[in-house]
C-alpha positions, 0 to 999 in steps of 0.5 A: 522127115527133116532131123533136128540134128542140133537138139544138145543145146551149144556149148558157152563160149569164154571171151578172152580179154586183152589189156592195153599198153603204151610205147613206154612198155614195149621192149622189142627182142629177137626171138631164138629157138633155144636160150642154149643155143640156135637150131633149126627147129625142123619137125614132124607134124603127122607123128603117125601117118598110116597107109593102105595100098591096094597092091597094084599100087607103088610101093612108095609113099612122100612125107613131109617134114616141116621147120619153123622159120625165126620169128621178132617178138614185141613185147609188153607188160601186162597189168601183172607186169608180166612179159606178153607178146603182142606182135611178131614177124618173120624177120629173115629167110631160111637157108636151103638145108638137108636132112638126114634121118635116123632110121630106128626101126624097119620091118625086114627090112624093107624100107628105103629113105631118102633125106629132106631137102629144104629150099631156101625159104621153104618150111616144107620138104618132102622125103620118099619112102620105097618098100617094093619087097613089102608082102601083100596083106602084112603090115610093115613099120618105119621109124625115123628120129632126128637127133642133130642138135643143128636141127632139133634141141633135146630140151624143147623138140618133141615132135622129131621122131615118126612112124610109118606104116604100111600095108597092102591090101587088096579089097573086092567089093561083095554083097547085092540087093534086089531093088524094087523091081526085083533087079539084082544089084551087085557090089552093095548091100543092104544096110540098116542103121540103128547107130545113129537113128538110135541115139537120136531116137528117129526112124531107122532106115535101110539103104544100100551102101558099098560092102568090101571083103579083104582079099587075104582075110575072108570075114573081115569086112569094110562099108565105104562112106556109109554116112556120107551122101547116101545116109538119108537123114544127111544134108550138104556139109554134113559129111567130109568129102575130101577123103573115103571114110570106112566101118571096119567089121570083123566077122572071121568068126561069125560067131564074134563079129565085132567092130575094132575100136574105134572108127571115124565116120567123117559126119559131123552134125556141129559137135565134132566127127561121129565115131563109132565102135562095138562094145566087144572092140572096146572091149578086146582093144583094152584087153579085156575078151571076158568083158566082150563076152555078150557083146559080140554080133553074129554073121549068119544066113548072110546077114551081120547083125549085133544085140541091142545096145552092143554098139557105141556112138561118140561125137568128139565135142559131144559131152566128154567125147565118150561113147554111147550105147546105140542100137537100142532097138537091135535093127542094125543089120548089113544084108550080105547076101539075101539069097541064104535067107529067101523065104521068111514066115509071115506071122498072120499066114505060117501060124497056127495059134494057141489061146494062152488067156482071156484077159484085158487090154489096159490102154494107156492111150485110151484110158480104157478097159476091155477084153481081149485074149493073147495066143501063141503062134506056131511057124507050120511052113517049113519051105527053105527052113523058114520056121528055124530061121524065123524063131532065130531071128525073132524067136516065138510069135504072139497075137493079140486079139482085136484090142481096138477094133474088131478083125484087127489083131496086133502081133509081136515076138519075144526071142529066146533071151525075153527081149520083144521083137517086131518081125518084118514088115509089122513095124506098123499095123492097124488098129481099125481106128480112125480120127474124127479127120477119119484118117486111119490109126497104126499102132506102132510097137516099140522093142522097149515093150516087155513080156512075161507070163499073163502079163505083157506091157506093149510100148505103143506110138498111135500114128497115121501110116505116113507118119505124119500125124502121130496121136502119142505113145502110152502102154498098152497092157494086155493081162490075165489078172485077178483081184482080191478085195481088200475092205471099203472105205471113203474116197473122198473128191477135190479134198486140196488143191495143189495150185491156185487154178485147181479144181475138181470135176466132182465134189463130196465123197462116197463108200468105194471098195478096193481091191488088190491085184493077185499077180501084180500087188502094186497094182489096185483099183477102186470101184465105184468111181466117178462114172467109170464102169471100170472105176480107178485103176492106180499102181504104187510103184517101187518109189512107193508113188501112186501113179494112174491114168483113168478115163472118168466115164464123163466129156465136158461140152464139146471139148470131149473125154475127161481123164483123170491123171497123174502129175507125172503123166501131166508132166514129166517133171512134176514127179515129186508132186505124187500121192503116196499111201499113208498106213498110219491113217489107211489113206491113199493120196491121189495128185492129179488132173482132171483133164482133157487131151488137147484141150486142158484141165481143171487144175492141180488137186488132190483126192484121197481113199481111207480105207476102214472110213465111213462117208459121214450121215448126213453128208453124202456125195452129189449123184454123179454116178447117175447122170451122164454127160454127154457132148454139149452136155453143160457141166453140173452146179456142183462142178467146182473149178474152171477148165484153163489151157495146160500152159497156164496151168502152175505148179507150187513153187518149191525149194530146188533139190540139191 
């Protein structure tokens, strides 16, 4: 799959203008360091340069210390008659020279500095530092101030001090995986990523990637070039190859593993280097360990794992470079050792399963009813603790009864903490579905899907297997819901248009009853209704806004199944266009379309549900409930507005909110 990377939109670039000017305005001046008094300007220009050696290594390391050589300025006024700068050159040569450092600071000690020498005509010079007495594994600091006023001014230098650190450190590469023969591979692990296929709402891929354990300091972990070659979604020049980039993890109590704040990751997709961190690393490096709480991954049965949305992700010109929660679907995961979690429970053959309900299946997709049942599952394969290690990593399974097809359930988990799971190796599973091209439709279930007792809301994207054809995402709801009757009324078809190409597929009007959902009292639905045997489903949400998604039981021609939908579902932005209910005449107003995926609709409109009113003698509703429409069925007389391409379609204009 080719990544989008570019997907923000650019940032607007400023122009900057320059004025002319004439030789009547130029005033030539040699430039001088200090209005005080010469010096030699010499200057640090990595104030904090950190190493890491590996203790076979030389206990030394070169820096550098820079000087600016003197410079002839021309001048000129701008049109604020102010002095501008429009050329300058180098007008002579520096002198060879020495420098001689302050020493400020030096951990036992250890540290030996040799001076700068300049020479003539070089802005460069390199200086040593020796420390053959450092320690494995602990940090050293030196700093270094110039304070010669020969060399530095105390008005105007601020970069003339340095620290330098230090430290030795052996790493050894740990971790394998069993490729897809089955050989072992050692010295990499497993790596899921759920960093940056969370942000940008991809696909989550697993590959291998270099894991290293400090010799010193066991738990605490670094991966090697993780988004670098090996990252699948990366292309040549995405990464920076001039230097090894490294995730530091910190998993010496596994029960608090964290990632330090923050880490560069040397990607750059166009808007600066990613970096990444844990919510509980920011959190301890502002000294705030209660806040970590919560946040923490875990090191077990050989895996580091975090909770969702525990992680951070920021690209440097991205926004204001802040960060970002990942790990939105909870995958991120490093296998260190797959041997501690050898056997896991398969959900179709370790399960024994217990009927919870008899309910419905809602789809969203489908715009269907129909019945179904949800079971609970029970690991009975104890092999290598399977069923322990199963409820941990994914807590309780669940099956739902052929939904779509008969002989095709469709399984989920929910953990401890009531969060939906989607166990291994039921990412996608089919549905015995296919399209009129008879390709076979998967369901593929988000862990944005949510639980709670009778009443399940699975976050599904209908797609073939390879993912090339994907149908849409919609809520399926599977449920154990009862109605009450709430009274009769009117429902009322095609009352007022919301645009000038609407239309209605039904005209007049006709008694209906409503009823109201016993568990979920933002739940209703009207019956009858068009010729859905299921009649119209709708919700009032918390905003108080009608919302539905109905199947009207009737295909126009050959274009297929008419729906009837919301503007919100129509479209994202048309939310503020929605019907609401008016207690004060008992009316229920419902915005939408009627409309046929894929091909169009007939027009924005709006219909209404009195409640308490009574279809007026002798005006009756034209029988549509009678007839039925079939393919190539030709719409009715009585069908009142034209079917026209989505994109034609136009909403009311109306004044911008501010």
């Amino acid at each position: 799959m080719k990544l989008n990377k570019l997907f923000f939109g650019l940032a607007a670039l400023t122009a900057l203008s320059f004025t002319a000017c004439s030789d009547d305005d130029v005033d030539y001046q040699r430039g001088t360091w200090d209005a005080a008094a010469g010096y030699a300007d010499v200057y640090f220009k990595d104030l904090a340069p950190s190493v890491e050696l590996d203790p076979v290594d030389e206990c030394a390391a070169t820096l550098q210390l820079y000087r600016r050589p003197v410079h002839e300025y021309t001048y000129a006024k701008d049109s604020e008659g102010n002095d501008s700068v429009v050329s300058d050159k180098i007008v002579s040569s520096l002198p060879a020279m020495t420098v001689k450092f302050d020493v400020t600071e030096n951990t036992d000690n250890v540290f030996t500095v040799g001076d700068a020498t300049f020479a003539e005509g070089d802005t460069v010079a390199s200086f040593n530092v020796s420390f053959p007495k450092a320690e494995i594994g602990k940090p050293y600091k030196l700093g270094l101030n110039i304070s010669d006023d020969n060399l530095v001014s105390p008005n105007y230098s601020s970069a003339d001090y340095l620290t330098f650190t230090v430290n030795r450190v052996k790493w050894n590469d740990v971790g394998f995986y069993f490729d897809e023969n089955g050989k072992k591979v050692e010295g990499y692990c497993m790596f899921t990523d759920d960093y940056v296929t969370g942000f940008f709402g991809v696909d989550n891929v697993s590959y291998p990637i270099v894991m290293q354990e400090r010799d010193d300091r066991k738990g605490y972990f670094r991966m090697k070039n993780v988004y670098g070659a090996s990252y699948p979604y990366n292309e040549p020049g995405d990464w920076d190859t001039s230097q090894d980039y490294y995730i530091y993890i910190d998993a010496t109590d596994p029960a608090k593993v964290f990632i330090p704040h923050y880490c560069e990751i040397g990607m750059d997709w166009g808007y600066g280097m990613f970096r990444i961190s844990s919510i509980a690393g920011l959190r301890l490096a502002q000294d705030r360990p209660a806040d970590a709480e919560g946040n923490y991954g875990t090191y077990a049965n050989g895996i580091i794992s975090f909770p969702k949305e525990a992680l951070l992700i920021s690209m440097a010109n991205y926004g204001s470079g802040g960060f970002y929660t990942c790990n939105s679907a909870g995958l991120f995961k490093i296998v260190v050792d797959p041997t501690l979690n050898p056997y896991r429970a398969d959900v179709t053959e370790d399960f024994e399963y217990t009927k919870l309900f008899d309910g419905v299946l809602m789809s969203g997709q489908r715009g269907t009813t129909t019945n179904t049942a949800l079971y609970e599952g029970k690991c009975i394969t104890t092999t290598d603790k399977c069923d322990s290690v199963f409820t941990a990593d994914y807590g309780t399974a669940y099956c739902v009864e052929s939904p779509y097809a008969e002989g095709y359930n469709i399984y989920f988990t929910v953990k401890e903490n009531g969060d939906v799971a989607i166990p291994e190796g039921y990412e996608l599973q089919p549905t015995g579905l296919n399209d009129n091209a008879g390709h076979d439709i998967f369901a593929k279930l988000s862990t944005m899907s949510t639980y709670q007792e009778n009443y399940v809301t699975l976050v599904v994207t209908f797609q073939t297997e390879d993912g090339e054809l994907v149908y849409g995402a919609a809520n399926e709801i599977v449920a154990n819901l009862t109605y009450s009757e709430v009274g009769k009324g009117v429902y009322t078809y095609g009352v007022g248009a919301l645009s000038q190409n609407a239309g209605s597929f039904y005209e007049g009007a006709d008694e209906a009853t409503l009823f109201q959902c016993d568990q979920l009292k933002g739940n209703y639905y009207l019956k009858p209704w068009a010729s859905s045997e299921d009649g119209l489903n709708f919700t009032i949400g918390a905003d108080g806004k009608i919302r539905f998604y109905q199947n009207t039981g009737d295909q126009y021609e050959e274009y297929g199944d008419v729906y009837f939908i919301d503007l919100e579902a129509y479209n994202p932005d048309y939310t503020r266009y929605l019907g609401e209910y008016d207690d004060e005449t008992k009316t229920f107003e419902f915005c939408g379309i009627y409309y046929i995926p894929g091909a169009g609709g007939f027009g924005l409109i709006s219909e209404t549900f009195q409640l308490g009113a009574e279809v007026p003698a002798p005006a009756r509703a034209a029988e549509h409930k009678s007839l039925s429409i079939f393919k190539n069925y030709k719409a009715p007389s009585r069908f009142v507005g034209t079917m026209v391409n989505r994109k034609q379609l136009q909403m009311p204009k109306a004044s911008a909110v501010k």
